[in-house]
Legacy VTK file of the C-alpha trace (Angstrom):
# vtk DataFile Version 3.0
C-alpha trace
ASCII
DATASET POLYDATA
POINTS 367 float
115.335 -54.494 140.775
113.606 -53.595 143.954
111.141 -55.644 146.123
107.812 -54.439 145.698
106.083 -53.019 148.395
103.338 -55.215 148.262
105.307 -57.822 149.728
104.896 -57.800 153.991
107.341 -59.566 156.184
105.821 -62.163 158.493
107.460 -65.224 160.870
106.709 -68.709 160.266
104.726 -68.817 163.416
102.333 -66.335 162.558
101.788 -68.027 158.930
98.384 -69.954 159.189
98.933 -73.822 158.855
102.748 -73.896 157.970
103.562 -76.532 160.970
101.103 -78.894 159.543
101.122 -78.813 155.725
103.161 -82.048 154.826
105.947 -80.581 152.651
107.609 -83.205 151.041
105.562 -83.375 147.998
105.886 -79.363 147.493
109.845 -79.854 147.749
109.725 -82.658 144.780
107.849 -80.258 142.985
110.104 -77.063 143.520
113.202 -79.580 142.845
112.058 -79.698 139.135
112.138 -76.372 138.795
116.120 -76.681 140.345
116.720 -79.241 137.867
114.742 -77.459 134.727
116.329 -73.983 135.667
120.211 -75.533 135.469
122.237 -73.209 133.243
118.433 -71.743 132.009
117.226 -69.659 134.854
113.743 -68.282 134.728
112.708 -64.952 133.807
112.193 -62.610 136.658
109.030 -61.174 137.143
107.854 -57.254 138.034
107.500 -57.978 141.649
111.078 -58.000 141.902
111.922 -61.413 142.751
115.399 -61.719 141.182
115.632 -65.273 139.354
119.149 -65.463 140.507
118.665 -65.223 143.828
116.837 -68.652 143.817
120.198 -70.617 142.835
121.312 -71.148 146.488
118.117 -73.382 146.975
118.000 -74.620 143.446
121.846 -76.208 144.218
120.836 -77.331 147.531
118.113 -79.259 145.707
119.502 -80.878 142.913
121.773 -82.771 145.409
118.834 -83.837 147.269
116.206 -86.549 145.476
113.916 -86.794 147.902
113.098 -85.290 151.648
110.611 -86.253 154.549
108.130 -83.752 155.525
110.354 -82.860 158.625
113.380 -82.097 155.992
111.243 -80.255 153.531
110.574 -78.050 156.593
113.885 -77.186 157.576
114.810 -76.909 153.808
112.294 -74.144 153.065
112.620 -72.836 156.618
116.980 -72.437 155.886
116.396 -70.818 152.500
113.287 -68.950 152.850
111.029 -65.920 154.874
107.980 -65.534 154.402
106.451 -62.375 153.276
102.085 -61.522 153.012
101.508 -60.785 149.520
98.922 -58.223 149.438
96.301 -58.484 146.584
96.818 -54.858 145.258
93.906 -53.450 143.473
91.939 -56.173 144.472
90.086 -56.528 147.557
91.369 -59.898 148.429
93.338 -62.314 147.288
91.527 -65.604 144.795
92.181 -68.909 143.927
90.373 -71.253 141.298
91.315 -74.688 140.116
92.526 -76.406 136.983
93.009 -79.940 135.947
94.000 -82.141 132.861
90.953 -83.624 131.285
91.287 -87.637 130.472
88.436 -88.117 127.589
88.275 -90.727 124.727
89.033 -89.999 121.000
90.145 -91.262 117.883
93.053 -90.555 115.824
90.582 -90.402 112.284
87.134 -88.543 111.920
84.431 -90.633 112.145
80.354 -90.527 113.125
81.064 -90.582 116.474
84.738 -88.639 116.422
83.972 -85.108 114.505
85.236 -82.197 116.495
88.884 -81.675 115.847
91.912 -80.424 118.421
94.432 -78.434 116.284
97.966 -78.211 115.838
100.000 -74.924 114.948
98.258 -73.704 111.299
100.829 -73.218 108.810
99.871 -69.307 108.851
100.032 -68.519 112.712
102.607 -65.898 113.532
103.302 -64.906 117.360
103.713 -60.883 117.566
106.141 -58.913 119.169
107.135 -55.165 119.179
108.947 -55.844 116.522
106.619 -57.067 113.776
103.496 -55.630 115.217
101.925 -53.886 112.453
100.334 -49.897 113.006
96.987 -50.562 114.302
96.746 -54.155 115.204
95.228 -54.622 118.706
98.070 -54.045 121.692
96.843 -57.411 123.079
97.373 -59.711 120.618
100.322 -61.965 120.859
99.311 -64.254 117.766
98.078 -63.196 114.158
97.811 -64.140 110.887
100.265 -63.887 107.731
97.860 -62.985 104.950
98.504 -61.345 101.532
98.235 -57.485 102.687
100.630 -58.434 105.756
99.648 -59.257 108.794
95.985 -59.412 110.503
94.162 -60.557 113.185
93.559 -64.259 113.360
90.436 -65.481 112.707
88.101 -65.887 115.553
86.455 -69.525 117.202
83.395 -68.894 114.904
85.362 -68.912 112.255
87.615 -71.552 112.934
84.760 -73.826 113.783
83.545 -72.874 110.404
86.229 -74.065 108.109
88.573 -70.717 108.138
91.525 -71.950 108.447
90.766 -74.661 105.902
93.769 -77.114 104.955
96.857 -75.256 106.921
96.456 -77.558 109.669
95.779 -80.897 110.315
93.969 -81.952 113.619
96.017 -84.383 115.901
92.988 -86.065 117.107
88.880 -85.910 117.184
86.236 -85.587 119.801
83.273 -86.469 120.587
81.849 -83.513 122.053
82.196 -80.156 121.590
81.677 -79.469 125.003
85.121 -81.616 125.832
86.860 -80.014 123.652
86.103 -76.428 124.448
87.253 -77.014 128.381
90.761 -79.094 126.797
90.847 -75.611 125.183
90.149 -73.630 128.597
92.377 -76.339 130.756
95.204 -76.231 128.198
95.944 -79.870 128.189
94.218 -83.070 128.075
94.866 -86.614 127.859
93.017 -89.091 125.349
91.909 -92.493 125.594
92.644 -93.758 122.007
90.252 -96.502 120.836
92.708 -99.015 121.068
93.266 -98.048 124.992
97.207 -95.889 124.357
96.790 -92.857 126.001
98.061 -89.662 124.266
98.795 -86.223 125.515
98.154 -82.934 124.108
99.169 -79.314 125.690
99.138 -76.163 124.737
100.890 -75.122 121.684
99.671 -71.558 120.789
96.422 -69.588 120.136
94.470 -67.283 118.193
95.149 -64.008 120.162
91.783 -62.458 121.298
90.520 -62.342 124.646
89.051 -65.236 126.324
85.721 -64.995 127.864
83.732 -67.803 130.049
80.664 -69.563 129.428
80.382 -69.067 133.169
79.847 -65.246 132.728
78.074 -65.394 129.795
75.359 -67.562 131.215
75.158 -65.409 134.286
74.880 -62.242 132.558
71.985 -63.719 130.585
70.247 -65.109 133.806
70.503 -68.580 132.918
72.865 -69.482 136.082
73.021 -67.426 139.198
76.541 -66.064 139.115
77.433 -67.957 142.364
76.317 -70.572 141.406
78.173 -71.015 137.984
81.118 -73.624 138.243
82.121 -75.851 135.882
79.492 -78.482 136.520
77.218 -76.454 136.930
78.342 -75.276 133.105
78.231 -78.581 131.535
74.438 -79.391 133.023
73.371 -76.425 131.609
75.053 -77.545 127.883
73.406 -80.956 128.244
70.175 -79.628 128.868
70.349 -76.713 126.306
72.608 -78.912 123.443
71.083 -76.341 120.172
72.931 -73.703 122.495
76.271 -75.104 122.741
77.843 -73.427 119.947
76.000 -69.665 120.449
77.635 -69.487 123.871
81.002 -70.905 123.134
81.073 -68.425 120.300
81.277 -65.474 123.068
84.721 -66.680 123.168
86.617 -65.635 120.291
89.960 -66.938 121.349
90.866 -70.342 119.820
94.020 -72.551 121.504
96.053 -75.125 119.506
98.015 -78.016 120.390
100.647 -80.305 120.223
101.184 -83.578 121.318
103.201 -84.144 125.004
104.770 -87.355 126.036
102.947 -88.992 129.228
106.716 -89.772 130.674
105.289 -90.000 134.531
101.397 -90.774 134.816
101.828 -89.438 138.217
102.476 -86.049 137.095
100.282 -83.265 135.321
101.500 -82.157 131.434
104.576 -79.907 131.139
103.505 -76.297 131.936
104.700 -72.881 131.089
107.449 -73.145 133.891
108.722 -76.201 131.635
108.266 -78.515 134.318
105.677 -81.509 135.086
102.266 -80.278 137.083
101.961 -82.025 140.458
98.772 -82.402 141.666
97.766 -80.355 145.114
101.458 -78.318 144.657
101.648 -76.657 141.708
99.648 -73.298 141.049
99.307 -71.233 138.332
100.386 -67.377 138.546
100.687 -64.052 137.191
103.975 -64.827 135.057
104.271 -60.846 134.449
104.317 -59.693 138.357
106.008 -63.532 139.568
108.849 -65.610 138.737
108.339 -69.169 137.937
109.753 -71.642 140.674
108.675 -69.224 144.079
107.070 -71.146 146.990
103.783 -69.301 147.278
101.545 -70.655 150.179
98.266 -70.016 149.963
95.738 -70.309 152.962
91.931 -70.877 151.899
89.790 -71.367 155.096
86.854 -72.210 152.809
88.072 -74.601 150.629
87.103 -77.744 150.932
87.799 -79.420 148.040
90.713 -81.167 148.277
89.618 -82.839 151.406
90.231 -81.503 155.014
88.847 -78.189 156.315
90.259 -75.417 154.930
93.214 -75.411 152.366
96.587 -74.407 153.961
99.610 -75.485 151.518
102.898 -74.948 149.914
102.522 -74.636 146.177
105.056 -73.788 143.903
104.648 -71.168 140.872
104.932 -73.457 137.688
102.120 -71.768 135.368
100.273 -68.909 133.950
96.977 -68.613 132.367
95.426 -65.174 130.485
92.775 -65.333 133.276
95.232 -65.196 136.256
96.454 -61.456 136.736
97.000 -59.684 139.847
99.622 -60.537 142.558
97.381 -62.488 144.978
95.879 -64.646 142.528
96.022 -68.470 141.514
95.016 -71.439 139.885
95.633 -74.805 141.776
96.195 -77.228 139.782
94.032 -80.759 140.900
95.293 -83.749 138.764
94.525 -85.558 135.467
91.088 -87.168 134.939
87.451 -87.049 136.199
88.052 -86.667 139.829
90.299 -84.073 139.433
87.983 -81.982 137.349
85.480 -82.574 140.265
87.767 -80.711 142.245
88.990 -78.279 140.335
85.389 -77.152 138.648
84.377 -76.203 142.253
87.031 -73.951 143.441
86.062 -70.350 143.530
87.660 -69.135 146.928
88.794 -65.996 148.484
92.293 -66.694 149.790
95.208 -64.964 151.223
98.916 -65.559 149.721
102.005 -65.711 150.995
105.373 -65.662 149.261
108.264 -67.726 150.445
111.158 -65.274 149.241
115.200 -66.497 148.967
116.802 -65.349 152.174
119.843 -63.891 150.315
117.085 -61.554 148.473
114.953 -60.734 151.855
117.776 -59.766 153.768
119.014 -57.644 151.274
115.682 -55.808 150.641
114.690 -55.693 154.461
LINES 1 368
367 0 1 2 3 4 5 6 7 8 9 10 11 12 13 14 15 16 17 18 19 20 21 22 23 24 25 26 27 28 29 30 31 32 33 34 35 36 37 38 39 40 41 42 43 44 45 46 47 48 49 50 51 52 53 54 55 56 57 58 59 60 61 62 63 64 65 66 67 68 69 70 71 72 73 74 75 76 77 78 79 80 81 82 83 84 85 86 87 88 89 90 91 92 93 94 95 96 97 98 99 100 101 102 103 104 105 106 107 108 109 110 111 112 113 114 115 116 117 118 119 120 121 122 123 124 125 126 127 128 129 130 131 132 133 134 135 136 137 138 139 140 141 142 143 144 145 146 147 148 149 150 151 152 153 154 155 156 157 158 159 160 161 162 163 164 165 166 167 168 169 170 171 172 173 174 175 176 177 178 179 180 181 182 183 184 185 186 187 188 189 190 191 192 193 194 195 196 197 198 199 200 201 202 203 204 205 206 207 208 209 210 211 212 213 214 215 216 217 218 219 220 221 222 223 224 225 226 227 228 229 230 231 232 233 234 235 236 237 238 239 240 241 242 243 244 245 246 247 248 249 250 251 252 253 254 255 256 257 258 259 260 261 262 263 264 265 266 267 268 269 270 271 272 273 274 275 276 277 278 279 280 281 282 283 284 285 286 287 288 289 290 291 292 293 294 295 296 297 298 299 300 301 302 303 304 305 306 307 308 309 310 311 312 313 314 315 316 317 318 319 320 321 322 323 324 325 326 327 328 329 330 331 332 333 334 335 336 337 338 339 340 341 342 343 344 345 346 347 348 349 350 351 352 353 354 355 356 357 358 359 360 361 362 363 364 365 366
């Protein structure tokens, strides 16, 4: 498979911030993606960034545990070149921010504890080519086994009220809908338990339809200016307008279920779709069609402030996907677990340009 042209050769030197990003944590996060990809290599995505052709530095980093900043340099700098990724259709390239929520619950339905989070319903089927029936909506990747075959699933609305009935059991209960409903957009959360164990749940599977944001929603009914809508800026708006919760969220017919995660390092983020650990300030989410799971992408972000510092100039490492995230110069940076975190992430909204650190075997070949 080719390169794809939208990939433009650069030098270290002229790439904006590389001498002073400290690299060490973006080298412990790419070595779990050596470790995880060990006989199981990733699938390689449309850009043309053969899977294979990451094993050189995958080796070199399983025999390594750790490096200083100063080694993580020369590592990346040995195996890599850097190439401009240019943003395509788009006019420039974009970054927002995830996080994993940490909010209390209870394992029972109570007063306080009535909104559910999901597990897999007993009548969820994922779709392929293969069992797609004649009609049934290209997009879907989820659907429903009923008694005249197979259908759509049924929608949020209709989830919220009572559809799926007794095929699944929820693994724990909320507090507020509102909490739930961004678990559902973050794809993960972790939950205080009354007695003070914390539990873990991540994305399991989903409804099928299209998601779409409160954020545009509320700006396309003038009740946020669109730059101004972040997720803060989201939840004031619910608190203040609490009969409206549930006519907005219902814009968003797609539904996510879970299942419960271990919480093996509290350090690191839940397991993602690159079947790795999160790390917090390293690991971004991608286009998972066009990119291949495990690339060092740096992104520069003069305007982004939020992670403290001026301007955000860093190594992250491809380790996710999200239905939102399409388009070769765009990604989601994943903050951390918990309220601080979220206060990061909610605020990122930033034009950005991206840069992909491609195996040297592959460059040379392609150049």
């Amino acid at each position: 498979m080719p390169l794809s042209p939208l990939f433009r050769t650069i030098s270290y030197q002229a790439l904006p911030g590389w001498d002073s990003d400290a690299l060490a944590d973006a080298y412990s996060a790419f070595r779990l993606c050596a470790l995880k990809s060990q006989g199981n290599p990733y699938k390689t995505g449309s850009l043309g960034v053969v899977a294979g052709a990451f094993e050189p530095a995958f080796a070199a980093a399983r025999e390594a545990p750790s490096l200083r900043d100063v080694e993580a340099r020369d590592f990346f700098e040995r195996h890599f070149r850097p190439f401009r990724i240019l943003p395509g259709e788009a006019r420039k390239g974009f970054v927002t921010g995830f996080y994993e929520p940490e909010v209390p619950a209870s394992p029972c339905r109570t007063s306080a504890f009535a909104v559910p989070l999901l597990g897999i319903p007993s009548d969820l089927v994922r779709i392929d080519d293969i069992n797609r029936p004649l009609g049934l909506d290209p997009y879907l990747a989820f659907a429903r086994q009923a008694r005249e075959g197979i259908v759509e699933y049924h929608d949020r609305a209709a989830i919220e009220a009572g559809a799926i009935g007794d095929r699944v059991a929820p693994l724990a209960w909320l507090a507020d809908p509102v909490d739930a409903f961004f678990i559902h957009v973050q794809g993960a959360a972790r939950l205080v338990m009354p007695d003070g164990t914390t539990r873990r749940v991540t994305y399991a599977a989903k409804s099928g339809q299209r998601f779409t944001g409160p954020g545009r929603v509320l700006a396309e009914a003038g009740e946020i200016p669109a730059a101004e809508v972040t997720m803060q800026s989201i939840r004031a708006w619910f608190r203040a307008n609490p009969h409206r919760v549930s006519e907005i969220l219902h814009h968003n017919r797609s539904y996510i279920f879970f299942r419960e995660a271990p919480v093996d390092d509290p350090a690191l983020g839940p397991v993602a779709a690159a079947k790795v650990p999160l790390t917090a300030g390293r690991s971004i989410a991608v286009d998972r069609l066009l990119h291949t799971f495990g690339a060092p992408i740096f992104v520069d972000a003069p305007t982004l402030d939020a992670f403290g510092g001026t301007g955000f100039r860093r190594l992250m490492i491809a380790q996710d996907t999200g239905s939102a995230i399409v388009g070769p110069a765009r990604g989601d940076l994943f903050a951390g677990s918990g309220d601080a975190a979220g206060e990061i992430a909610g605020v990122i909204k930033h034009e950005a340009d991206m840069f992909a650190l491609l195996p040297r075997g592959l460059a040379e070949a392609g150049a």
